[in-house]
C-alpha positions in Angstrom: 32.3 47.2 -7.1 33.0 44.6 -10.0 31.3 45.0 -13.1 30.7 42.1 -15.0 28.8 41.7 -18.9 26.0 38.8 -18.3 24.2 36.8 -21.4 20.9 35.5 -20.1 18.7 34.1 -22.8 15.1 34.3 -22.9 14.5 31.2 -21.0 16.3 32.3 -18.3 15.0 35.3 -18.0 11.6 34.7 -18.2 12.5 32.3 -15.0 13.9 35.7 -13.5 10.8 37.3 -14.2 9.3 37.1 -10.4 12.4 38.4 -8.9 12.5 41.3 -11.6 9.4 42.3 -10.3 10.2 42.4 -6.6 12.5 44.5 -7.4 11.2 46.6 -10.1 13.1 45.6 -12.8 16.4 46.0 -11.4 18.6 42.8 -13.0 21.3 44.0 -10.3 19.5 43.7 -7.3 17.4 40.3 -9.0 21.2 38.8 -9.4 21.8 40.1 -5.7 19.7 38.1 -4.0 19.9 34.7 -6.4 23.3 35.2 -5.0 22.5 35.4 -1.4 19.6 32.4 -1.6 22.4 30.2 -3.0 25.0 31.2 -0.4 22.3 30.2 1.9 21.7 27.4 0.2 25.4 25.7 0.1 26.2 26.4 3.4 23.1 24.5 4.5 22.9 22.0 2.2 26.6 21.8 1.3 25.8 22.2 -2.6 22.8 22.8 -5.1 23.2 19.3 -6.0 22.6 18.0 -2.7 19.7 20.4 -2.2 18.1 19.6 -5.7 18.3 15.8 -4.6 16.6 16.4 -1.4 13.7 18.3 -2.9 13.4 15.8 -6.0 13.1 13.0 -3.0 10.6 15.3 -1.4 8.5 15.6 -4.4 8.8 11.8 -5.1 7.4 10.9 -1.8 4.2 13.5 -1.7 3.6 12.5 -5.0 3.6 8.8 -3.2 1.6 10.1 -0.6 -1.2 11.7 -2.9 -1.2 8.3 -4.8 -1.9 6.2 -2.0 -4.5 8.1 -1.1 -6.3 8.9 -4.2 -4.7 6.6 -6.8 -6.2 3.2 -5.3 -6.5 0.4 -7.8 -9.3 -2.5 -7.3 -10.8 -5.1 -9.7 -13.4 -4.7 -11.0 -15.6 -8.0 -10.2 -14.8 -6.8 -6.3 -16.1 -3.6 -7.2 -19.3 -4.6 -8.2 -19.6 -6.8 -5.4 -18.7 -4.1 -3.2 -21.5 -2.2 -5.1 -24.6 -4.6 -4.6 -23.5 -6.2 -1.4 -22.2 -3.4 0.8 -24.2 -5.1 3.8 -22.0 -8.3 3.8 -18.8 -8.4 5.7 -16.7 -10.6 3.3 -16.9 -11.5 -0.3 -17.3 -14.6 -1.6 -13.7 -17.0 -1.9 -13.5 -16.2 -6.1 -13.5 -12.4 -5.2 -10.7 -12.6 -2.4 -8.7 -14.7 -4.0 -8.3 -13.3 -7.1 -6.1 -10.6 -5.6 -3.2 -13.0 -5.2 -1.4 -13.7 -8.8 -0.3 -17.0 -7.1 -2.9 -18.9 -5.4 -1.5 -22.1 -4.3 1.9 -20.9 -2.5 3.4 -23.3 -0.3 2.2 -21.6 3.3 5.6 -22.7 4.4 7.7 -20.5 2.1 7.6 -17.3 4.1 9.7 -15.2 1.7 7.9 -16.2 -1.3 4.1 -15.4 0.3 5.8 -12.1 2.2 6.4 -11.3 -1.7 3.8 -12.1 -3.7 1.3 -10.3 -0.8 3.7 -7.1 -0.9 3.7 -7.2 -4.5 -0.3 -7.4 -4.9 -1.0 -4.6 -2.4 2.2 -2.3 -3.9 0.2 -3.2 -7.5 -3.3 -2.2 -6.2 -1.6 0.7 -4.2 -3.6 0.5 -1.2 -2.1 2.2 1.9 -1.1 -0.4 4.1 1.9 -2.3 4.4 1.9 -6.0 5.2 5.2 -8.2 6.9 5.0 -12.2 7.1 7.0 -14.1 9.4 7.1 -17.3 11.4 6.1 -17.8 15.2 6.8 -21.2 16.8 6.4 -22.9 13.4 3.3 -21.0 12.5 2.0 -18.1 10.0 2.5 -14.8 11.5 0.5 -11.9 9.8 1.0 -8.0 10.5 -1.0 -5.5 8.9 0.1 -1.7 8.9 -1.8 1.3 7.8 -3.6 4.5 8.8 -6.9 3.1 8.1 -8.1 0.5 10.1 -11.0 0.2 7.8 -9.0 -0.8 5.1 -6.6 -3.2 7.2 -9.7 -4.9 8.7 -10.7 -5.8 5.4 -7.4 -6.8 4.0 -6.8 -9.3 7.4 -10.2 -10.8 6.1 -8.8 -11.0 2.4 -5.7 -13.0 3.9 -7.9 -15.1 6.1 -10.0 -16.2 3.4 -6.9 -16.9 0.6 -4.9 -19.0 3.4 -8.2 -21.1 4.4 -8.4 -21.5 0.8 -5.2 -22.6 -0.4 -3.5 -26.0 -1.0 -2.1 -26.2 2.5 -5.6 -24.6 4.4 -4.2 -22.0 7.7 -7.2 -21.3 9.9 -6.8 -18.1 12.0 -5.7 -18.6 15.9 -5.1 -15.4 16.7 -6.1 -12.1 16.0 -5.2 -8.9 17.7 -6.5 -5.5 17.2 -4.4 -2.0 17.3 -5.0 1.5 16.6 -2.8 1.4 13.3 -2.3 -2.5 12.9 -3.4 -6.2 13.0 -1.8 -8.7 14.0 -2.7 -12.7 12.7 -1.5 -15.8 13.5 -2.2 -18.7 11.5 -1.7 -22.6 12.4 -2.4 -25.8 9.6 -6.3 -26.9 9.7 -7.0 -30.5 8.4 -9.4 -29.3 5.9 -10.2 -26.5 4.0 -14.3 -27.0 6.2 -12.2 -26.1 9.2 -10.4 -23.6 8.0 -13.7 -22.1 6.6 -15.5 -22.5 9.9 -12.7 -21.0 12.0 -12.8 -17.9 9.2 -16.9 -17.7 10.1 -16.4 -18.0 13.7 -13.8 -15.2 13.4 -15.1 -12.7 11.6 -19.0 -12.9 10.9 -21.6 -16.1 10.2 -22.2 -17.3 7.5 -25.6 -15.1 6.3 -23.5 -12.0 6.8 -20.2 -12.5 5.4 -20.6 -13.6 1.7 -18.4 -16.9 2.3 -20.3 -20.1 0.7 -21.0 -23.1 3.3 -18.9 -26.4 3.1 -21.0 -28.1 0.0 -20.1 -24.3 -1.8 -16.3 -24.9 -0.6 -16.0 -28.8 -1.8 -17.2 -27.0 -5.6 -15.0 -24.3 -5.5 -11.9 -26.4 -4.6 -12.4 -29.0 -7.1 -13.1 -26.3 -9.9 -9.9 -24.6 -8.8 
């Protein structure tokens, strides 16, 4: 048996503390098995280091996890709306498009609206995931995330910034699945048609919060 003189300082030891007491204070058989749980270790793993990376990356993505589920960021005009209107199915154009930093993107620069969307939703930290591509020349929209709730009402928040921006997309297509939406978007000739397509798609014009043409004409020559 080799006998070996050990200096562990107080730190350390108090780390050991939970292994002393398994074994009843015995340092030996404490130093035994940290031996034998990092044997296991490297010949798993291959190293500590590899096995302290692994469990740092672990830790980074629950934390991710627990902040997309609890650590969801809104604005606050939304939230009031969402507070005294909770019985209509869209809000007004001001509240939807305020969630874009950029509101007047050219529709046909895919890469630049794939980022700026991707960057507002990894900002507000909601739990979906959004990809933007091009279908026969048009706007194609996909919508991923474990709430359909939430990716219902973020379709509708794209609807309504498109029909709303510089070059007006109405919606021609909308598909439904159990963890996705799918959009597709064509050019309208106005932002009216654009608007009316939105209505037609997803509520009238009572229920949904979005303002009739002579509340569009304002809001676009405001903006």
């Amino acid at each position: 048996m080799l006998r070996k003189n050990v200096s562990i300082s107080d730190t350390h030891l108090k780390m050991l503390d939970p292994l002393l007491k398994k074994h009843q204070g015995n340092l030996s058989a404490a130093m035994r098995d940290i031996i034998d749980f990092t044997g296991f270790v490297t010949e798993n793993m291959g190293s500590l280091e590899t096995a302290k990376d692994l469990f740092k990356e672990k830790n980074h993505a629950m934390e991710q996890t627990r902040n997309r589920i609890y650590g969801i960021t809104i604005p606050l005009t939304m939230f009031r709306w969402l507070l005294s209107n909770r019985k209509i199915n869209l809000p007004p154009v001001n509240e939807a498009v305020q969630l874009f930093s950029q509101q007047n993107i050219n529709n046909y620069d895919i890469n630049t609206l794939n980022k700026v969307i991707n960057e507002e939703i990894s900002f507000m930290n909601w739990p979906i995931s959004v990809n933007i591509g091009s279908e026969n020349n048009h706007i194609s929209v996909q919508i991923t995330g474990i709430d359909p709730e939430i990716n219902s009402f973020y379709a509708k928040l794209i609807t309504i910034y498109l029909s709303n921006n510089t070059n007006p997309q109405k919606i021609s297509k909308l598909l439904h699945y159990p963890a996705s939406i799918y959009m597709l978007f064509s050019g309208a000739s106005t932002h009216e048609e654009a608007l009316r397509t939105l209505q037609e798609t997803f509520g009238n014009n009572e229920r949904t919060g979005i303002p009739g043409e002579n509340d569009m004409l304002l809001i676009n020559a405001e903006s």
